[in-house]
Each structure stands twice: as C-alpha cells, then as structure tokens.
C-alpha positions in Angstrom: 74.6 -56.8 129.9 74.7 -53.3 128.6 72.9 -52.5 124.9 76.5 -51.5 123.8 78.0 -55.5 125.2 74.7 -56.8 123.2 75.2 -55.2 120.4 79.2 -56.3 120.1 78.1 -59.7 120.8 75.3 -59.8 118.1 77.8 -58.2 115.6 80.6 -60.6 116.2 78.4 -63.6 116.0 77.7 -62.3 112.6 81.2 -61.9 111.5 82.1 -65.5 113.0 78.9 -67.2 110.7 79.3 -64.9 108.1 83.4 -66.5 107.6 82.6 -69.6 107.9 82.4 -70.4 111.3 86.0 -69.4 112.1 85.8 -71.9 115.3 84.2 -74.9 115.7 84.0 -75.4 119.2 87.7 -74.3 120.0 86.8 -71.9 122.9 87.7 -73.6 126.3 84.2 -72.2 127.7 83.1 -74.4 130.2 79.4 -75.6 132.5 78.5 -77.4 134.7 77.4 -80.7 134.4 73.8 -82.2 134.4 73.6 -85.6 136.0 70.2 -86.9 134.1 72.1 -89.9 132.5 69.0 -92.3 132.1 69.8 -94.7 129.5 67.7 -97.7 127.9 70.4 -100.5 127.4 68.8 -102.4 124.7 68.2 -99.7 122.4 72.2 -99.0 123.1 73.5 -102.4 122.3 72.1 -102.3 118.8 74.2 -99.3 117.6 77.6 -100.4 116.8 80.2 -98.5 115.1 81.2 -99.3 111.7 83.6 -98.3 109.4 81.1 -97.1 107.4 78.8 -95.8 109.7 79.2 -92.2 108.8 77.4 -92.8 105.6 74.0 -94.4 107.4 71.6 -93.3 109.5 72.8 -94.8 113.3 69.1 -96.8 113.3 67.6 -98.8 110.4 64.4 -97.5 111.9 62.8 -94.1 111.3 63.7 -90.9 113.0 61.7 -89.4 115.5 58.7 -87.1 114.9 60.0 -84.2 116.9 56.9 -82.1 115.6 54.8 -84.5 118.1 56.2 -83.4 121.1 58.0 -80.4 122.2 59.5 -82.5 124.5 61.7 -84.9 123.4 65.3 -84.0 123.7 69.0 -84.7 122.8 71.2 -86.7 125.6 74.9 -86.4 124.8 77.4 -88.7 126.3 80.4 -88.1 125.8 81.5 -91.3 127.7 79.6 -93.4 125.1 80.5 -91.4 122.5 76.8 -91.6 121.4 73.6 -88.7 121.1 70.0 -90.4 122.2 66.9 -88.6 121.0 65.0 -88.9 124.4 61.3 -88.4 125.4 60.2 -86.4 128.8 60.1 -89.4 130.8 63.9 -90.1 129.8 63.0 -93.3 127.4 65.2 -93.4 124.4 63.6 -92.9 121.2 66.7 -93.1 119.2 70.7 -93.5 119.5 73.3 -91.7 117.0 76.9 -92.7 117.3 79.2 -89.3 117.8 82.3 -87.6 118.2 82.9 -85.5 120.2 85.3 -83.2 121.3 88.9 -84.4 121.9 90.9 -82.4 125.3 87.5 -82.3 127.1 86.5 -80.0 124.7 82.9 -80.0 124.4 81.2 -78.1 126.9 79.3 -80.3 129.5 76.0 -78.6 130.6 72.6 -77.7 129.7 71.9 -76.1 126.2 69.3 -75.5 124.0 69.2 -75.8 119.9 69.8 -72.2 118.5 68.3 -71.1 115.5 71.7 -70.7 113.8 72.1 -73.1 110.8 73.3 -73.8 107.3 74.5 -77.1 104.9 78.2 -76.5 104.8 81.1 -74.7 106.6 84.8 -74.5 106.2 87.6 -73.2 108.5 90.5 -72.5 107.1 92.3 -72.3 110.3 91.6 -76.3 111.3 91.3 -76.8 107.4 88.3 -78.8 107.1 84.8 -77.8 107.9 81.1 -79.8 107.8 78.0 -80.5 106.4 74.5 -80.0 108.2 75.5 -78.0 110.9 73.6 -77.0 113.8 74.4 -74.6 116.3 73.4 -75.7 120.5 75.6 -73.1 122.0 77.7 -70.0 121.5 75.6 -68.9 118.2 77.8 -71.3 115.9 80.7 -71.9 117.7 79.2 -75.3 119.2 77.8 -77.2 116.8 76.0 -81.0 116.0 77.4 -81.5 112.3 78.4 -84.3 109.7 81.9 -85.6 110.0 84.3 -83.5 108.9 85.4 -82.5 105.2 88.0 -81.3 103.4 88.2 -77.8 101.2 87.3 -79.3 98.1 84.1 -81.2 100.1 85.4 -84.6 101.0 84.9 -86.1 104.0 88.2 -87.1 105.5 88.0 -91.0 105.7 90.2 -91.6 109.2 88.2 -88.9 111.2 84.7 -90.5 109.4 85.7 -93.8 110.2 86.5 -93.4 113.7 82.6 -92.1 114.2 81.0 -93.7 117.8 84.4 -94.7 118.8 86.5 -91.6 120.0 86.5 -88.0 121.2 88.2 -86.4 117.5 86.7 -83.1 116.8 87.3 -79.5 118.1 84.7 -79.4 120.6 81.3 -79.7 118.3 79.7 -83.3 118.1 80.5 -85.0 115.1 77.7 -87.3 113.3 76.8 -89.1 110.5 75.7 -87.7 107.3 71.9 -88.9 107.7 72.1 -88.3 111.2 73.6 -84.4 111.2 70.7 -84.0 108.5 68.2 -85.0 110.7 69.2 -82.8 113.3 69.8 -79.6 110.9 66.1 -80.6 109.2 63.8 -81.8 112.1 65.2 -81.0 115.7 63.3 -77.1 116.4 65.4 -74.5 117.9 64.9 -74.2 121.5 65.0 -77.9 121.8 67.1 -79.1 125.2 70.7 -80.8 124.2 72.3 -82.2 127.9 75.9 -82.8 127.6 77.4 -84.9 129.9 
C-alpha cells in the first residue's frame, strides 16, 4: 500500500470514530473461516439466556485475569450465539451470551483486538448506538459492544432481551452491559478474536 492509500485510510478512520462510528459493522467485507471450534460443554450448558441477561454479567463467577496470560483469547460462535474467553490449550475460561450480526453479517475469520475504543457511540443512520465499545476489525467499524441504545441512552428492550438467542445487530457482536465492559476494560489490544 502506497504512503498516499495509508494515509487516506488513517484519515478516514478518523473521520468514521470521530462521528460516531457512522457504521457498525454494515460493510459486507468478508474472511475466511478458522475451523478451531473447541468447546467445553459443561461450562456451555450453564449460560442460559434470560430476559434479563443483558443487565448481568453471562457467569456468576469472576472474569478472567487477562493480564496473566497473553494468551487467552476470544472464540466467537456465531452458531451458538455465544463469545468464550479461551486459554492457549482451547479450555474455556468463560462463556458470554451474544448477538451477532444478522444477514451473515459479521465477518468470519481471524482478528485481533484493535486499540480503538471509547464508552458510548451513536449512529444516526441505524439510530441507536452502544455502550463499551471495542473495536476487533476495520478500526471501529467491527465492534464487541453493549446491546444497543437509543439517542437519548436507552437500551432498546426487544433487541436487549433477545441477547444469546439471535443474530440482531449490524455485523458487530452485541453483549451484555457487564460483559461489553469487561471487554472494553480488561481484554489488551492485540488479543486474538476467532469468528466462526
């Protein structure tokens, strides 16, 4: 890429955060998909959607230490609609209920967290933005973040409710509150996010 393609890029980015993340995950870029699906069933069966989920943390017990290891990463299924906190031997260390993108619109692939970040966004094109967001691809296009809220700030109750049980958002991966905190607060850039 030349310096001039760089340099667009770089100031475009800056433009798209510096709106308010104009997109949230409604580019149609698409990878290819990582097959590491190692799951650990029993940790699984003890995360159930609720209809209040989107207010709690997924787990009653504590996050993670991601400081500890550099390599523990996020697992994405979009199957399961769920996010597991993994160690380097694939054990899960953690389970999140989701949501991701609806139309196959999350990107499927290999990322990396990106050092882009902030505690709130709003789109006025989709009208409603997020809290807690994190960027994993595209410089804040892709994003993990809260369930979604309106432009006064409210979370909007059908799309929060239906947390861990469907495919709702524009392409970034919907979580709860706690959860999309967690993320924005503990996860270090450069950590590995597989998306399959």
């Amino acid at each position: 890429m030349t310096k001039f393609k760089r340099a667009f890029a770089m100031i475009i980015t800056a433009v798209i955060v510096a709106l308010g993340l104009t997109a949230c995950g409604q580019s149609t870029s698409k990878s290819t998909a990582n097959k590491n699906t190692t799951t650990n069933v029993s940790v699984q069966a003890s995360v159930r959607p609720s209809k209040n989920a989107w207010k709690h943390s997924s787990e009653k017990k504590a996050y993670p230490n991601m400081k500890l290891s550099k390599k523990n990463w996020l697992d994405v299924s979009i199957k399961k609609q769920r996010v597991y906190v993994k160690n380097k031997a694939g054990k899960v260390l953690y389970t999140m209920l989701c949501s991701t993108g609806n139309d196959d619109g999350t990107p499927r692939g290999t990322f990396h967290i990106q050092k882009e970040r902030g505690s709130h966004f709003y789109n006025a094109s989709s009208k409603e933005g997020a809290n807690y967001w994190t960027s994993f691809k595209d410089h804040g296009i892709y994003l993990f973040h809260s369930v979604p809220v309106n432009k006064d700030g409210k979370y909007l109750m059908k799309d929060a409710h239906e947390l861990g049980k469907v495919a709702n958002s524009h392409g970034c991966v919907r979580l709860s509150i706690p959860d999309a905190k967690w993320i924005n607060s503990s996860v270090p850039t450069g950590t590995k996010v597989v998306i399959h």
